[in-house]
C-alpha positions in Angstrom: 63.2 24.2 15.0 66.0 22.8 12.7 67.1 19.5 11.6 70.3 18.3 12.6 72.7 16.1 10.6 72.4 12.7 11.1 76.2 11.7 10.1 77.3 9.1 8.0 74.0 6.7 7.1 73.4 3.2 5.6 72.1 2.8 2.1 68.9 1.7 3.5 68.4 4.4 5.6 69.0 6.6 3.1 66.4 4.9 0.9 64.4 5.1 3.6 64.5 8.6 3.9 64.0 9.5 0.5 60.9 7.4 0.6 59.8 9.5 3.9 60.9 12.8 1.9 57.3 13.6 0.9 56.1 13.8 4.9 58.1 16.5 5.9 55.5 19.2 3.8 52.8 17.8 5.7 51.7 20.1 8.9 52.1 18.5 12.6 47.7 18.7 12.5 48.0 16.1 9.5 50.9 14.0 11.3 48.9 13.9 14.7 45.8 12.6 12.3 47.8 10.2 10.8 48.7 8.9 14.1 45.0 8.7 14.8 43.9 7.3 12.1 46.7 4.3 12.3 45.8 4.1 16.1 42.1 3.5 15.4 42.7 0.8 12.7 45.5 -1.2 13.9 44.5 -1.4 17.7 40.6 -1.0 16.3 41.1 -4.7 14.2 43.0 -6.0 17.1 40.3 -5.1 19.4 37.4 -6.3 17.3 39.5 -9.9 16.5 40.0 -10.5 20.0 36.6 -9.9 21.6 34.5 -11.7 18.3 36.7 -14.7 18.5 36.8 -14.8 22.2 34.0 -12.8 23.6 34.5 -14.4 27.2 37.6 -13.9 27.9 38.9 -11.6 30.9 43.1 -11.3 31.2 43.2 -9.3 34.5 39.6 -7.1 33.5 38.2 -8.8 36.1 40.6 -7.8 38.5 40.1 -4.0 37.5 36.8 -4.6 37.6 36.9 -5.7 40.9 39.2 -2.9 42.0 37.5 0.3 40.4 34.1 -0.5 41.8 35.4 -0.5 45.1 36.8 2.9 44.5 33.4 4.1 42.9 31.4 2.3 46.1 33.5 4.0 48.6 35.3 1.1 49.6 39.3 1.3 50.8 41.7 -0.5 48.2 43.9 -2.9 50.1 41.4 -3.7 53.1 38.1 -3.8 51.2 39.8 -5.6 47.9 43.1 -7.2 47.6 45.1 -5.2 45.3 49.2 -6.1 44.5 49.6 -2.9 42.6 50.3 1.0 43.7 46.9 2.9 44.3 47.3 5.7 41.8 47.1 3.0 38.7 43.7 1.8 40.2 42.3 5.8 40.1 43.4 6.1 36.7 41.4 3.0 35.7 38.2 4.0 37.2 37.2 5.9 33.7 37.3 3.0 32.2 34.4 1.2 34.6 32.5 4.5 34.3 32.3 4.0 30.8 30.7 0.5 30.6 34.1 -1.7 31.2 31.5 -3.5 33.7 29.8 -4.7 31.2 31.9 -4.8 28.5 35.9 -6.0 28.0 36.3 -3.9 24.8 36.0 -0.9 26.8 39.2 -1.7 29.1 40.8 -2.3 25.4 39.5 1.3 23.6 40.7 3.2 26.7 44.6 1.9 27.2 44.0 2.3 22.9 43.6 6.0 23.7 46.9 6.2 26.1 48.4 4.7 23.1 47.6 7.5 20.6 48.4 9.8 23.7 51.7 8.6 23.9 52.7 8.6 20.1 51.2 11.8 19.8 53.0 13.4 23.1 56.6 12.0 21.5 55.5 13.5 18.7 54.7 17.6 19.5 57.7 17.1 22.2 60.4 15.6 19.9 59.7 17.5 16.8 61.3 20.5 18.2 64.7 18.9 17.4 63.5 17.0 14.0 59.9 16.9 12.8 60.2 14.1 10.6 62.3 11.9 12.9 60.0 12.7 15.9 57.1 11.8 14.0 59.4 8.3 12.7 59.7 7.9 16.6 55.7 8.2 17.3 54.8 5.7 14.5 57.7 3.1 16.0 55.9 3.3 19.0 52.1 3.6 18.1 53.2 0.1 16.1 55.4 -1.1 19.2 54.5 -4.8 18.8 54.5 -5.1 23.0 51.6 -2.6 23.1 49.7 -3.4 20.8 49.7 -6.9 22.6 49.4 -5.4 25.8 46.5 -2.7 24.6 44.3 -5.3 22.5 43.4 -7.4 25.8 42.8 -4.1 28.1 46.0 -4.8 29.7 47.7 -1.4 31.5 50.8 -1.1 29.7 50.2 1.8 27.8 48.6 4.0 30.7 51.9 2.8 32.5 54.3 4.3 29.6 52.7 7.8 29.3 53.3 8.4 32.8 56.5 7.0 32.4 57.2 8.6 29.2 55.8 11.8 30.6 58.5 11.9 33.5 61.1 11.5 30.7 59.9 14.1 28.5 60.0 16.7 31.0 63.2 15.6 32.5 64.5 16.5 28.7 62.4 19.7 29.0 64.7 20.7 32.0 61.0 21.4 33.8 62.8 19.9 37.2 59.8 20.3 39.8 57.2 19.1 37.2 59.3 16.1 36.3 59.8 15.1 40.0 56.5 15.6 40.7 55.8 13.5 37.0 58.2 10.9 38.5 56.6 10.3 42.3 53.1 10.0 40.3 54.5 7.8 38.1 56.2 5.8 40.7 52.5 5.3 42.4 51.2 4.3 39.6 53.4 1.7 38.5 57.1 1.7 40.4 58.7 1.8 36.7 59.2 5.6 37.4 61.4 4.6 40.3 64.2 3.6 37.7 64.0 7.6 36.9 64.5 8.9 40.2 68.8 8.3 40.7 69.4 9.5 37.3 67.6 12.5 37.6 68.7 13.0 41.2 73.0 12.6 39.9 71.9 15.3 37.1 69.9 18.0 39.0 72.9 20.3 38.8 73.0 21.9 42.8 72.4 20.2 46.0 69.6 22.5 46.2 68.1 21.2 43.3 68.4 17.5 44.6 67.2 18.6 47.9 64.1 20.1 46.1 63.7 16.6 44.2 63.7 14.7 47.4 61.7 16.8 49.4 59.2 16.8 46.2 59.3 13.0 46.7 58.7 12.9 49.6 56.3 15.0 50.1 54.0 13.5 47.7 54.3 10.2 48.7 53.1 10.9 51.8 50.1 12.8 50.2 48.9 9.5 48.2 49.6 7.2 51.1 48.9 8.7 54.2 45.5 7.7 54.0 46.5 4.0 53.4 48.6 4.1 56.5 46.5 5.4 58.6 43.2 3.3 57.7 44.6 0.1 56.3 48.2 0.0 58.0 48.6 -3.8 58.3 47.3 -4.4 54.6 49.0 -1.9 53.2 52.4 -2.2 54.4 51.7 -5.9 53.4 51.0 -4.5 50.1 54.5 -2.6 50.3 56.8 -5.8 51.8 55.4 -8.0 48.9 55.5 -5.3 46.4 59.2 -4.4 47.0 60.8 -7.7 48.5 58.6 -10.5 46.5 57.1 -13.5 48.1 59.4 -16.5 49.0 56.8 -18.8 48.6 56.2 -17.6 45.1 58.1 -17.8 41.8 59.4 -14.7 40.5 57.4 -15.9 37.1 57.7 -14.2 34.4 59.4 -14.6 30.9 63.3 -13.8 32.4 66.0 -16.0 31.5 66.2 -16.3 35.5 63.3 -17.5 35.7 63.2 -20.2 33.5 66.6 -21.1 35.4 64.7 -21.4 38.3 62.1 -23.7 36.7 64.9 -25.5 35.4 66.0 -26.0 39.3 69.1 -23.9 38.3 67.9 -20.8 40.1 69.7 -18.2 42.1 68.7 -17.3 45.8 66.5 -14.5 46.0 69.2 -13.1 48.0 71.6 -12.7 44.8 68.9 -12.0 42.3 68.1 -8.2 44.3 71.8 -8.1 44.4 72.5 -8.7 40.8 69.7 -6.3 40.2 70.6 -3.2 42.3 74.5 -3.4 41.8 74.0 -3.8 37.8 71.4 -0.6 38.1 74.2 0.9 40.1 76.8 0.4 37.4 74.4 1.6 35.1 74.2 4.9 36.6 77.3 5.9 37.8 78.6 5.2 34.0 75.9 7.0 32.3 76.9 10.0 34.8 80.7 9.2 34.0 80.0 9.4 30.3 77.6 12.3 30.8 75.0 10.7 28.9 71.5 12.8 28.5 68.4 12.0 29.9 67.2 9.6 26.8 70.5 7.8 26.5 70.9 7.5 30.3 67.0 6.2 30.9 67.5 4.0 27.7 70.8 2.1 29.3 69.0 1.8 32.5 66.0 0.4 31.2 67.8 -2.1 29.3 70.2 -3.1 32.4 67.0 -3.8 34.3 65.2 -5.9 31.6 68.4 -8.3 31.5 68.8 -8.6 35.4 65.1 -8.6 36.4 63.5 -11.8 37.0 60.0 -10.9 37.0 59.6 -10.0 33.7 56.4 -10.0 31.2 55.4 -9.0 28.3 54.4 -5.4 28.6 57.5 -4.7 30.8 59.3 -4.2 27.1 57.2 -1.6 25.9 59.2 0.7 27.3 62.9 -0.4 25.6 61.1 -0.6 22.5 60.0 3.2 22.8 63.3 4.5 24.1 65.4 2.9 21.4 62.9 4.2 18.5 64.6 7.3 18.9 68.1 6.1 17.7 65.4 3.5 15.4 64.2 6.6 13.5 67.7 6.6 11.5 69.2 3.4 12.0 67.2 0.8 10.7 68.8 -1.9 12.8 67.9 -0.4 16.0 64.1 -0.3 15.1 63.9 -3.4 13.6 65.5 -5.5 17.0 63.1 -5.1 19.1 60.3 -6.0 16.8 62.2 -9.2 15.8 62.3 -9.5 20.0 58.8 -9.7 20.0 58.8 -13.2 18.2 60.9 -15.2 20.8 59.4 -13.8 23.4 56.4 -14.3 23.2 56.6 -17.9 22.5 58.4 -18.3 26.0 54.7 -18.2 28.0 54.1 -21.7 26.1 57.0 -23.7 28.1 56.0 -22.0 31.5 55.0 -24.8 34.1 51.5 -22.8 34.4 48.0 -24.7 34.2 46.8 -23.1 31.5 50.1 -24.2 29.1 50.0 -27.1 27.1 53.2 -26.7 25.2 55.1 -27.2 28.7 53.4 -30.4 29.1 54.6 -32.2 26.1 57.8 -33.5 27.1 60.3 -33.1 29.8 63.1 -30.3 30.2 60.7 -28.1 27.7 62.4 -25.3 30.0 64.9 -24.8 28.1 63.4 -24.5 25.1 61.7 -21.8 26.9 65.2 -20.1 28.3 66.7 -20.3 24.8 64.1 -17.6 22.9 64.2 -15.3 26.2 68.1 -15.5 26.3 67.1 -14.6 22.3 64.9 -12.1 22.6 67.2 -10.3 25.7 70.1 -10.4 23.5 68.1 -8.9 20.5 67.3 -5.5 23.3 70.9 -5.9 23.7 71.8 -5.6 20.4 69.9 -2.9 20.0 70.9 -0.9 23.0 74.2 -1.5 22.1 74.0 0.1 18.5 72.3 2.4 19.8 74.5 4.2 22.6 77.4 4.2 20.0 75.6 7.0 18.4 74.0 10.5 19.5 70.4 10.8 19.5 68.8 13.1 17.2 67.3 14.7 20.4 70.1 15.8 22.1 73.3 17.8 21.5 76.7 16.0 20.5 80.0 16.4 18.2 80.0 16.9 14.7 78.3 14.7 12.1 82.0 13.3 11.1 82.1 12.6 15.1 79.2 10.8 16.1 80.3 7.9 17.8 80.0 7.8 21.4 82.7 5.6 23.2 81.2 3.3 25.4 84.3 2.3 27.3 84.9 2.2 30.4 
């Protein structure tokens, strides 16, 4: 492993840098400690703050709850316990009932905590063969990812849902293609963010042979994991499937997306045009990363951002995963890392001016929707900003010109 340049650099980054210095002696056993030990104390306070100053409360514990202890009593998921999410994310939560989350909602917290190290620590080993020190930057931007450590405090999934994701992307990188397809199907059964994988690793496998292999890999495997669904629950299950891929017309999107405070606003699209706006912009999204012959981070990172602005469903943990992609381009341009963080703030004061029961902020005055649309159209433009820096430049991760020529033209 060698580091490679970086190309020209900002005052502050270089400040930054020398104040880093020192960390490159230490050995990856002490880095993956470090991660540890800032994984237990961060998420560790977090944990403890939220369940002393509000011991009763239950986010959507209650529906894992309810979903894991029909798996551990022999019961079908879908017929025996309504369930709106893929079956593998369910399997993967049935530790955490094992292991007293029926009795207690700290549990659900310490074991999405322990994806969270997982993940930092997996960017980590994988990324420092290009750079130690900026893989390990890359693991601390994401350990301290404002959107999950929100997400992980209250025992919420997101951090299970970005190693799998994270782990599709890392072998994709690796060039490990049957692992990686297998990595993505899993992934895309657990939570369908691994679905936004799929086309660009499909447009990249370099033979037909190789994208017949990724299909039939695909497909294969999805009929493994929902066969059984089919063929004991078919009605609930392809229920399951309709709502899960096409939405419900007779409920809101919801959600903190700019669309759907438009809709609250009664300025809302028809659902029609929404899917439209958000398959043709994914479709523009891939066919210019394979244009440009973007990698795998740079091509997943555009994607991912595409989909966050055209999405209208989204929430809170859906942004873990922009933040995590752009901390690699964050771990030597200060601007990059800092964008997302700042994104946290605006968004997540939009839940206040959602027409929801449990808001009060909404219910002050009228038209308080678009107070609401103004810090999502904020905090979207922020991940803009950021991807937008960001894709100008080559990753440290993967091969590109000359430190004199690191600029990537972005034009069409």
């Amino acid at each position: 492993m060698t580091d490679l340049p970086d190309g020209p650099r900002s005052s502050i980054d270089k400040k930054i840098d020398e104040i880093l210095k020192p960390l490159r002696g230490w050995s990856p056993r002490r880095k993956v400690l470090f991660l540890l030990v800032i994984a237990i104390i961060v998420y560790g306070i977090m944990i403890a703050d939220t369940w002393i100053s509000d011991p009763t409360a239950s986010y959507d514990i209650d529906i894992y709850r309810a979903r894991t202890q029909a798996i551990l009593d022999g019961e079908l998921l879908y017929r025996d316990v309504h369930t709106e999410t893929p079956p593998l994310i369910n399997y993967f939560l049935v530790p955490a009932q094992v292991l007293g989350g029926a009795e207690h909602y700290w549990v659900w917290a310490a074991y999405q905590t322990a994806f969270a190290f997982l993940l930092s620590m997996m960017l980590y080993l994988v990324l420092r063969r290009y750079d130690d020190l900026r893989a390990f930057q890359v693991a601390i931007l994401a350990l301290l990812c404002p959107f999950l450590i929100d997400e992980t405090h209250i025992g919420e999934d997101g951090a299970l849902v970005a190693f799998v994701f994270f782990t599709a992307v890392l072998l994709m990188m690796l060039e490990h293609r049957r692992y990686a397809a297998l990595s993505i199907v899993i992934g895309i059964w657990t939570k369908m963010w691994s679905i936004l994988l799929l086309p660009t690793q499909f447009l990249r496998s370099p033979t037909w042979r190789d994208r017949a292999e990724l299909v039939l890999i695909v497909v294969a495997v999805t009929l493994l994991i929902t066969l059984p669904f089919l063929i004991l629950c078919p009605e609930e299950f392809l229920e399951f499937l309709e709502f899960y891929f096409l939405g419900d017309s007779e409920r809101s999107s919801g959600g903190l997306s700019v669309w759907n405070f438009l809709s609250v606003g009664g300025y809302g699209v028809p659902e029609t045009l929404e899917l439209a706006l958000v398959l043709g912009s994914l479709l523009t999204a891939y066919l210019f990363a394979h244009w440009k012959r973007m990698g795998v981070w740079q091509s997943v990172t555009l994607v991912v951002v595409v989909f966050i602005v055209f999405y209208p469903k989204m929430h809170m943990g859906y942004y873990i995963l922009p933040t995590v992609l752009l901390a690699v381009w964050g771990a030597r341009d200060w601007r990059v890392a800092v964008l997302p963080y700042l994104a946290f703030i605006p968004l997540s004061l939009t839940s206040g001016f959602l027409p929801d029961v449990d808001s009060t902020i909404s219910n002050l005055f009228e038209d308080s929707w678009i107070i609401g649309l103004t810090l999502s159209l904020a905090g979207t433009l922020l991940f803009v900003l950021a991807a937008y820096l960001a894709l100008r430049q080559r990753p440290f991760l993967e091969p590109g010109p000359s430190p004199k020529d690191q600029e990537v033209d972005l034009r069409f």
